[in-house]
C-alpha positions as CSV (number, residue, x, y, z in Angstrom):
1,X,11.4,16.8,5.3
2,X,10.8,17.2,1.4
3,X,11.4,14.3,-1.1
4,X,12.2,14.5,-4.3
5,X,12.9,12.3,-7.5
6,X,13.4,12.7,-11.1
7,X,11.7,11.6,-13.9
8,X,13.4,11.4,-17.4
9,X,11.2,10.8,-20.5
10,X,13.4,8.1,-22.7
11,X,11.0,7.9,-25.7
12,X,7.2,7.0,-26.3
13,X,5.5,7.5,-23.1
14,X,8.1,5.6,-21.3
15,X,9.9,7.5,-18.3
16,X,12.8,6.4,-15.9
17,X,11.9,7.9,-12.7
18,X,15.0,7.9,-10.1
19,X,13.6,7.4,-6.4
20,X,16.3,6.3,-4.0
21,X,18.9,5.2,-6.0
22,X,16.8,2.9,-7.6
23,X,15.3,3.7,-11.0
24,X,11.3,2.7,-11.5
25,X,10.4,2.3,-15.0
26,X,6.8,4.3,-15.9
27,X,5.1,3.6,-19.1
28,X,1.3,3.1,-20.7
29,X,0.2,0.7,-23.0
30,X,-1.5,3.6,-24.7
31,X,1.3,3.8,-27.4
32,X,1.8,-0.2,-27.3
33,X,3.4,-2.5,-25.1
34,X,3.8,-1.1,-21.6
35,X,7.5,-1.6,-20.5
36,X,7.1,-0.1,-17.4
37,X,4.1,0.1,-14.4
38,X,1.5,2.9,-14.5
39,X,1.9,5.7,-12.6
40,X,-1.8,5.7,-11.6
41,X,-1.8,2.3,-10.5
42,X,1.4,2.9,-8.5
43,X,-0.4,5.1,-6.0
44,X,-2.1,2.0,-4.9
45,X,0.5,-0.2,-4.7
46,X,2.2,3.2,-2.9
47,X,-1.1,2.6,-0.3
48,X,-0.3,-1.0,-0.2
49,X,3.0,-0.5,1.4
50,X,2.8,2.2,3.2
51,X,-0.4,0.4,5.4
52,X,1.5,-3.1,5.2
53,X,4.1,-1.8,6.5
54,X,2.3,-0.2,9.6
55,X,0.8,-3.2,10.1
56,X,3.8,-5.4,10.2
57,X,5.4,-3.3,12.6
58,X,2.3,-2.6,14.8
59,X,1.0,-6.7,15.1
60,X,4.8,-7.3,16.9
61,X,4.0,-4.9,19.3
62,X,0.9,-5.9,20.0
63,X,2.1,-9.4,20.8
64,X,-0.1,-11.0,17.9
65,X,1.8,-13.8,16.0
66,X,1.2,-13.9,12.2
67,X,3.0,-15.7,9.6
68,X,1.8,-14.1,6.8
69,X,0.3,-10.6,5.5
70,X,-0.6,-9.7,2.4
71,X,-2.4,-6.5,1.2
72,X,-4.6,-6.6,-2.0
73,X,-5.8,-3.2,-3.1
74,X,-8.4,-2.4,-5.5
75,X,-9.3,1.5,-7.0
76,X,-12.1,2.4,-8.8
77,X,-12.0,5.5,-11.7
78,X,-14.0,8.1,-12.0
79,X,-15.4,8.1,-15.8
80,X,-14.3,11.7,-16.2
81,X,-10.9,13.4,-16.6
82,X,-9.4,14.1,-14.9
83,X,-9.9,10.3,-13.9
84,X,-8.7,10.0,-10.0
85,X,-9.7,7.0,-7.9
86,X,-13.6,7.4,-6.6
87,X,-13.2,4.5,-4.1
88,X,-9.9,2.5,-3.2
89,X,-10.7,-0.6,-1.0
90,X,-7.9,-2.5,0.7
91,X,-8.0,-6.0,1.9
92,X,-5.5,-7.4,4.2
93,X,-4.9,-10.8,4.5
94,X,-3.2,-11.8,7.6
95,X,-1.7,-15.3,8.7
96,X,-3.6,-15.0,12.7
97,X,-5.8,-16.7,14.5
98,X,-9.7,-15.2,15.1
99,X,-8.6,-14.8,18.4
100,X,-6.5,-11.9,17.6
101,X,-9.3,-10.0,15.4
102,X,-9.9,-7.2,17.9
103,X,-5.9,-6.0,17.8
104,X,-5.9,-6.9,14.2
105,X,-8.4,-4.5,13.4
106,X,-7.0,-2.0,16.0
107,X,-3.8,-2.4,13.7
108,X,-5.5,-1.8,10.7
109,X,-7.3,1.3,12.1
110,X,-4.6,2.9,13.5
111,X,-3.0,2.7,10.0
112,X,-5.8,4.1,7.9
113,X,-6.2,7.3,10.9
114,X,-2.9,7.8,12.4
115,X,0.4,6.6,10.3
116,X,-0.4,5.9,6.5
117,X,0.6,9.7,5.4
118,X,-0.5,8.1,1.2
119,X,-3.5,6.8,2.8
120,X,-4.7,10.1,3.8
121,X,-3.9,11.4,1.0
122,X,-5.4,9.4,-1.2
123,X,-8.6,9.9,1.1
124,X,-9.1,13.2,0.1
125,X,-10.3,12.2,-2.9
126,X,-11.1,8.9,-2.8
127,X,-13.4,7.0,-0.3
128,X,-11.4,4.6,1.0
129,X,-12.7,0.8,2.9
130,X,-10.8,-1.9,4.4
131,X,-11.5,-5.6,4.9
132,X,-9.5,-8.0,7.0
133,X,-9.2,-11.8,5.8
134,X,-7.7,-14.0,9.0
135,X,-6.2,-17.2,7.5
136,X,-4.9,-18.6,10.9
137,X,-1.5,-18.5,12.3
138,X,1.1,-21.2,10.4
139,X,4.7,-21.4,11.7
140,X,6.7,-19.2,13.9
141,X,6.4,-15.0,13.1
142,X,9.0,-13.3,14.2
143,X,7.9,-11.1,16.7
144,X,10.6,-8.2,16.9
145,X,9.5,-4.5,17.6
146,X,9.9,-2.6,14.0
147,X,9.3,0.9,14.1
148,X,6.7,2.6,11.7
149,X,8.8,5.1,10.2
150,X,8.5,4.1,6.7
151,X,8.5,7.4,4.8
């Protein structure tokens, strides 16, 4: 499978990358105001989905109700150029009960070593940890197998 996307400079350091169908607008406040996200930090929010994702679809079929996830990612740069990420950690915070911890974890694992291809990546250069926040199930999840095949 091979992906591509193009990226078209527009002026300034300000580039309409194509992904999709959907344009993503890339800038850097280097030159001023910023009126688009960095490309840098986009990797991380790239890490963010692709685990959240894996997650989402893996709690279902582990029968674990949750009612919420979200995924906070943090990267730390190297002081050198080229600067990459020296340590990326990743906290999810998940909407179960500390009943469910074990398969929560098991979720999370199974993400960072088997499905999250941007994860691994990432990992080669960067040392990657992840924390799990349970805030306690609220509401009614619904529980429908998703498949992990985000890509």
């Amino acid at each position: 499978m091979v992906h591509a996307i193009t990226a078209t400079w527009t002026d300034g350091l300000h580039f309409e990358a194509l992904q999709q169908g959907r344009i993503i607008h890339l800038d850097s406040a280097l030159d001023g105001e910023a009126r688009g996200v960095s490309p840098k930090q986009l990797l991380l929010t790239a890490v963010a989905g692709c685990t959240g994702m894996d997650v989402a679809s893996l709690l279902p079929k582990f029968r674990i109700p949750f009612s919420s996830l979200v995924v906070r990612v943090n990267g730390e740069l190297t002081e050198e150029h080229p600067k990459v990420y020296r340590t990326i950690t990743i906290e999810y915070e998940v909407g179960a009960n500390e009943e469910h911890r074990p398969l929560v974890e098991r979720a999370v694992s199974m993400s960072a070593e088997k499905y999250c291809g941007v994860s691994a990546m990432l990992g080669a250069t960067a040392a990657i940890s992840h924390a799990i926040v349970l805030t306690g199930y609220a509401g009614t999840a619904d529980a429908a197998d998703v498949e992990t095949n985000h890509q």
